[in-house]
N, C-alpha and C positions, 0 to 999 in steps of 0.2 A: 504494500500500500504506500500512496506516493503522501509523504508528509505537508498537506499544505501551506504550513508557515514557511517550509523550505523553499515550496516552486514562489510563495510573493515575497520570501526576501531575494532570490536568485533573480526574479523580474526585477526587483528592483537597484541589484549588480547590472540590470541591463542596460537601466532608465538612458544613461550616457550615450549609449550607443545607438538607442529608441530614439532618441531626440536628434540625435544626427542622421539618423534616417527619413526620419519623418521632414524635416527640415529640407533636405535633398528634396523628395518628392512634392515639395510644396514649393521648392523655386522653381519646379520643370513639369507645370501640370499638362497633360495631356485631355485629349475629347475623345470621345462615344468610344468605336469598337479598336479602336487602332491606337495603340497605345506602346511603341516600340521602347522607347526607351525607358519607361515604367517596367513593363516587363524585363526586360535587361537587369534592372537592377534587380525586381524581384528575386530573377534565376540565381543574381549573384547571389546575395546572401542567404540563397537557399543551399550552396554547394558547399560540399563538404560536413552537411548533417548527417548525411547517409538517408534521402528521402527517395522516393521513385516518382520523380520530376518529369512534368509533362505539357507540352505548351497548345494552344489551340489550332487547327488545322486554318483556320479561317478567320479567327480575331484571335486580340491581343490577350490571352487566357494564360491563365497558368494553374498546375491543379499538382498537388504534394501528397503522397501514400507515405506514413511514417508505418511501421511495420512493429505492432507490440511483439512480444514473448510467447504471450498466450492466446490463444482462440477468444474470441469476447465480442463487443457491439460493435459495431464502425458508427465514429462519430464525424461528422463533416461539420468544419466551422468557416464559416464564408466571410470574406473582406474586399470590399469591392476597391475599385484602384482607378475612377476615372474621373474629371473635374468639369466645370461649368463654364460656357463661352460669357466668362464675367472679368469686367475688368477690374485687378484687387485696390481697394481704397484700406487697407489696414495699416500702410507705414510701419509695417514690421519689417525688421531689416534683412531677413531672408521673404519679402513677396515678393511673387512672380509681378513680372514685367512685361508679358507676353500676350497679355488680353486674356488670359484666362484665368481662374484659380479654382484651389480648391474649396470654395464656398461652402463644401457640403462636408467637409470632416475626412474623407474618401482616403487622404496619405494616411491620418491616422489607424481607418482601418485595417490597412493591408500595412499598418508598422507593428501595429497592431499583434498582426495574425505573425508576421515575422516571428513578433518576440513569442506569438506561443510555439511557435517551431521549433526554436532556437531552447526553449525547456525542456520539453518534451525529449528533444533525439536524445540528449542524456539521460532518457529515463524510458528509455524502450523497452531495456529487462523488467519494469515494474509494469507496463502496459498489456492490460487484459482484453485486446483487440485494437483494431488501427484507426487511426486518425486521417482523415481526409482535409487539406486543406485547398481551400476554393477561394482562389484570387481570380476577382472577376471584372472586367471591363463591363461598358456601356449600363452603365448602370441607369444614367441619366436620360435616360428616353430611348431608350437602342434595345433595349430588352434582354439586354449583356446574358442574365440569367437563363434564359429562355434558350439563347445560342449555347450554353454551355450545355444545357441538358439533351441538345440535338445533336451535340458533337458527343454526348456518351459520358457524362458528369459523374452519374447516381453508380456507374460499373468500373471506375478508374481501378478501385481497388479490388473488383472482382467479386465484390456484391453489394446490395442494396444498402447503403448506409439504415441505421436503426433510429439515428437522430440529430439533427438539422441545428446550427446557432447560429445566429447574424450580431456583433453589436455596431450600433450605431452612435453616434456621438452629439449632444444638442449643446449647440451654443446657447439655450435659453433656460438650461436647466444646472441647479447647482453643483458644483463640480463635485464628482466623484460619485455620484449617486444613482445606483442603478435600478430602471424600473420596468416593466412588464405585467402583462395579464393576459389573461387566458381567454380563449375564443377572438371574437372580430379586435386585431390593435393595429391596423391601416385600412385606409379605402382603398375600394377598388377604381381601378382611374381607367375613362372612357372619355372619346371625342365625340361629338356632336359638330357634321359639317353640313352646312346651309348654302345651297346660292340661290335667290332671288333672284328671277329674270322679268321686268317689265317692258317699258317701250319707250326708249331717249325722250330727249326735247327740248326745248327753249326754256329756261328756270320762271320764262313771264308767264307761263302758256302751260300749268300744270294739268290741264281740263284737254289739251292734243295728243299727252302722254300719258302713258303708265307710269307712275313714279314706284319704284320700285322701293326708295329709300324708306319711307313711312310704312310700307309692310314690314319690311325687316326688323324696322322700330317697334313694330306692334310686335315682333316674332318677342323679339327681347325683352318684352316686359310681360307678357302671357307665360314665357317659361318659365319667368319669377314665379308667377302665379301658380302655375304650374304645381312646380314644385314642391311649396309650400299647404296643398290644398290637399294632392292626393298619395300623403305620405305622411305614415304615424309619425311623431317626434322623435320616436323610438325607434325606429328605423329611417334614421333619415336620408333625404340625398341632397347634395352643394350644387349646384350647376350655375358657373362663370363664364360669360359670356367673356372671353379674352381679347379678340380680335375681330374687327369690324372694317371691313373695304369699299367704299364705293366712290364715284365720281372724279370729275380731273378739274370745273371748275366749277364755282359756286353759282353760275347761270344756265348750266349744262346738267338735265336731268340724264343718270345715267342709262342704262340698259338693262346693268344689274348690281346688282349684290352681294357679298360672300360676307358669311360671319363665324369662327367656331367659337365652341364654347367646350370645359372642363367639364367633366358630369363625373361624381365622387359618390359614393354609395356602398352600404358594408355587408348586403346580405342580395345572392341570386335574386331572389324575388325582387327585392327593390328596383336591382338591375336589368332586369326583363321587361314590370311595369313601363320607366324610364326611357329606355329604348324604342317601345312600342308609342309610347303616350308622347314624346317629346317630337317625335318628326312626323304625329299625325295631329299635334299642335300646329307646327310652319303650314304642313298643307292647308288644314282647315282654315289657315288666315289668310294664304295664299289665294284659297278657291274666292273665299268673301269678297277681295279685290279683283279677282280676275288676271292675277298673274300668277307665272310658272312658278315652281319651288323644286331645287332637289333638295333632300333631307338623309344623310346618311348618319347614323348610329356606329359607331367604331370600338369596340372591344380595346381596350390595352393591356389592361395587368387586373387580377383577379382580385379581390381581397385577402389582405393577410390574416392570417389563421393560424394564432397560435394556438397548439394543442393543450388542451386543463391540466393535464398530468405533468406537464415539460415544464409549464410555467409555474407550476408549482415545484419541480425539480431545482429550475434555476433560482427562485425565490431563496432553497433554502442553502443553496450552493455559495448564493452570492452572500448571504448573512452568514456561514462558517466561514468563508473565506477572511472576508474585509469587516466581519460586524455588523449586528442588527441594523444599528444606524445606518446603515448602506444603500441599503436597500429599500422603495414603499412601491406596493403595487400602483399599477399608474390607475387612477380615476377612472378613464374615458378610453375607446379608440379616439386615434388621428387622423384628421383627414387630408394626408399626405400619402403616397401610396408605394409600394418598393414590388421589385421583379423579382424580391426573394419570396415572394408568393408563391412564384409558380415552383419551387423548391418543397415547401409546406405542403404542398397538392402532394406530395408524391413522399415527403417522408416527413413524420412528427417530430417538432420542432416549437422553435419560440424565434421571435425578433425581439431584442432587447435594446433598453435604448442606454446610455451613460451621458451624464451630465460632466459639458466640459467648460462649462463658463468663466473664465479668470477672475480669480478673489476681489478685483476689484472691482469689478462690474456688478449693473444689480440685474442679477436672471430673467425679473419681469421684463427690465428694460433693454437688453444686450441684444444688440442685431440678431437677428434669426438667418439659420441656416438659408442659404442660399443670396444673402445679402453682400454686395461689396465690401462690408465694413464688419464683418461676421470673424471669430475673435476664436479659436479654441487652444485650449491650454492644455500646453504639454505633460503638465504632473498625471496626468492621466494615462500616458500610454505605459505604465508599466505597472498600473492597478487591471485595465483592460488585457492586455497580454497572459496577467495572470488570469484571467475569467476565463477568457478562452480556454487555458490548458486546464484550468479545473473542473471546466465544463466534460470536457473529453476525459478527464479522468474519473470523474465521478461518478458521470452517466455509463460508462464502462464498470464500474462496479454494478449495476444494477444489471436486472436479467433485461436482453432483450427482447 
């Protein structure tokens, strides 16, 4: 049995060399599936573990079989590795310069997952089945996950992992504190795309034309309505109308239209309603006017699903490790949404989130993930490193 005060005082012999990692991949963020020299470094510091290292046929993937002693559960613990087309406003003297950054915590993860490699290979004779680690690109709208499990994810090691972990990192939560709960704890994230087609014309002369612009306006405030009308509180669905296109001058009625909108939602049923009921909303406003409508409904990522048993595994995983205080189940789902979903579909698991806020900031008020000016603090990546390996040691103690 593997001593836990040993593997987070050993994570924390690592902290030095976590921070210089993490740090590298934060001056040189990389976008969606293609991530060359992220990967590169991965591989580097993955050699010489003695792991069975394996890269993506078709993106930028990387995926690590540590090999215990004894027959026991496969546990997969995932860290995704890819960054936001954002330009960084933090004035940290390692930000990127490049128009993009890691906005969303992404180096931490995959420094993360390093450091739980980097425990673990010393500690293969105590391991009672093998560890899968899943370094994942496109995390941010590319469906990175989804790619990994078509290239053959869930069999790297030669069977069906037993059990699934993600941590994720908030800049608006206070540092060091890790939280999760069982059943729906992400949206499921869907597009909704519209084009309005009516009939140009003179902006004096709206009575010769179809104005196509005032449908669309109606489309967008009906879906509000929508939404809010025919859906429990308790199952609810977000639909953001993001983006809205028309016209080249203000005396020129256009032709047409284009609008999408976000549509977020934590259970099948909602998401079927929604689908069904939102683009035969634009039609019916469509018909009343007398002009065209397309209305597409678009699938993206499922809702996340943590399993009740897992999350209650990790609950008590993270309170022996790091102490009660560590740890509070979160409240609520969020409705932000991850492609480690589609992970969850296929093996029981949990997403957990850790609070990275820096001491001096106040949590309510600290930029939110995905923000230019978004802030995560280092003391955490070798409290997170050690979760990860405890995750996989402990849940290996138990029967699969």
């Amino acid at each position: 049995m593997i001593a836990l005060l040993t593997l987070l005082d050993d994570a924390r012999a690592l902290h030095p060399d976590l921070v210089r990692i993490r740090r590298d991949l934060h001056r040189n963020p990389e976008l969606g599936l293609e991530l060359p020299r992220t990967q590169e470094r991965v591989v580097s510091e993955l050699d010489g573990l003695g792991l069975e290292v394996g890269t993506g046929a078709e993106i930028s993937s990387v995926t690590a079989v540590l090999r215990g002693s004894r027959p026991g559960p496969t546990v997969l613990l995932r860290g995704d590795m890819d960054a936001l087309p954002v330009a960084e406003e933090t004035g940290l003297d390692f930000a990127a310069g490049n128009g993009r950054m890691h906005a969303c915590g992404h180096d931490l993860h995959a420094t993360m997952l390093l450091g739980a490699a980097k425990l673990l290979a010393p500690r293969r004779d105590q391991l009672d089945g093998d560890v899968v680690f899943m370094f994942q690109p496109g995390e941010e709208g590319y469906d990175g996950a989804g790619r990994m499990l078509d290239e053959g994810l869930l069999s790297v090691s030669g069977r069906k992992p037993d059990a699934a972990y993600a941590l994720h990192v908030i800049s608006g939560l206070e540092r060091g504190l890790f939280t999760t709960k069982g059943g729906p704890m992400l949206s499921a994230a869907n597009r909704l795309e519209v084009t309005v087609r009516g009939r140009g014309g003179h902006g004096s002369a709206p009575f010769r034309a179809l104005d196509p612009v005032p449908v669309a306006c109606e489309m967008v405030l009906a879906l509000q309505t929508f939404v809010t009308r025919r859906f429990d509180v308790f199952d609810p669905v977000v639909l953001t109308v993001g983006t809205i296109h028309a016209g080249t001058r203000d005396n020129v009625i256009p032709d047409e239209v284009t609008f999408a909108a976000t549509v977020r939602c934590f259970s099948r049923r909602a998401q079927a309603v929604v689908a069904d009921g939102a683009v035969q909303v634009c039609r019916g406003i469509a018909a009343a006017h007398g002009a065209e409508v397309r209305a597409e409904f678009v699938e993206q990522y499922p809702v996340t699903v943590n399993d009740e048993s897992e999350a209650e595994f990790v609950a008590d995983a993270v309170r022996e490790l790091h102490g009660e205080h560590r740890f509070a189940t979160a409240p609520k789902p969020i409705s932000a949404s991850e492609d480690f979903s589609r992970v969850l579909e296929e093996v029981p698991g949990a997403m957990i989130s850790l609070g990275a806020c820096p001491p001096d900031r106040d949590p309510a008020r600290a930029p939110d993930n995905h923000s230019p000016q978004a802030v995560f603090d280092d003391e955490v990546l070798a409290d997170g490193a050690a979760a990860y390996a405890a995750l996989a040691v402990q849940r290996q103690e138990q029967p699969a």
